[in-house]
N, C-alpha and C positions, 0 to 999 in steps of 0.2 A: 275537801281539797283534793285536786286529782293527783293522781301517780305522778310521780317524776322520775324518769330514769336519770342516776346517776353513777360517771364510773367507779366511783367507789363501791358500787354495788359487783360491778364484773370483778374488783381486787380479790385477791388470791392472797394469803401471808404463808406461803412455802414453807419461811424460817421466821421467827421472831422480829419487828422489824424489820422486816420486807415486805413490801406491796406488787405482786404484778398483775399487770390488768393483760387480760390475752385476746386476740381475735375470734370468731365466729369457728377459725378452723384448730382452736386452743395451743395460738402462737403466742408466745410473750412478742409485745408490739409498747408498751410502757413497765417501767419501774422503781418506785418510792420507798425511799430509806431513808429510816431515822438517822440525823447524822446530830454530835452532839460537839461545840464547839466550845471550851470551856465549861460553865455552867450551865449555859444556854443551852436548846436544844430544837431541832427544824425538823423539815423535811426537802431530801434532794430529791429531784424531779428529773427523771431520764425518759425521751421516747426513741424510741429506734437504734438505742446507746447514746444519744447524744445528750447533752445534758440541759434542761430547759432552765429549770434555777431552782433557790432556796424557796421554801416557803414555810408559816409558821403552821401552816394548819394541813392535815392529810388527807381533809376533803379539795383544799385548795391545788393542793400539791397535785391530789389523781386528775382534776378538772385539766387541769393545764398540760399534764402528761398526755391528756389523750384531746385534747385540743391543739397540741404540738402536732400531734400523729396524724389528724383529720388536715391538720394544714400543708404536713409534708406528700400528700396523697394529689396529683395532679399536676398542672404547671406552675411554675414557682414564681410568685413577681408581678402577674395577670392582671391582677384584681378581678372585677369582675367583668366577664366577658374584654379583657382586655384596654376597657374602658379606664381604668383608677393606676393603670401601671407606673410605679414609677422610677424616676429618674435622676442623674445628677443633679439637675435644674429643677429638679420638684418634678410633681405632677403632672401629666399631659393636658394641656389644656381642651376643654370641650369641644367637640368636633364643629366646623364651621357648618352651618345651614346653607 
């Protein structure tokens, strides 16, 4: 099976129950804390401070964190080359030939 990079591999645990994953130039850019709600127990998911959501697992938790991060990098809304953007009314419909 071949290698898979995953960011749980870039995760740092600073403090007990924290995760930060950091950039190339060793910026915290995501970070995942055990959070415990009653008995139960997650993971909150932050990138850039903002907060992406719950999750039960801390592989799931890092993916999301830094696929928040990769999403907030660029123009917001675009899709791809502008083509999928959308709208109140939905979708743009396909350009006429």
């Amino acid at each position: 099976m071949p290698h898979v990079w995953h960011p749980l591999l870039e995760a740092d645990e600073p403090t007990p129950g924290v995760w930060v994953i950091l950039d190339q130039y060793e910026r915290e850019y995501a970070r995942v804390s055990i959070v415990r709600p009653g008995t139960e127990f997650g993971y909150r998911a932050e990138a850039r401070g903002r907060l992406v959501g719950y999750y039960l697992t801390l592989k799931t938790a890092c993916f999301e964190a830094h696929m928040a991060y990769l999403s907030s990098n660029g123009p917001q809304g675009e899709g791809v080359w502008g083509l999928y953007r959308n709208t109140k009314e939905g979708p743009l419909p396909p350009p006429k030939r």
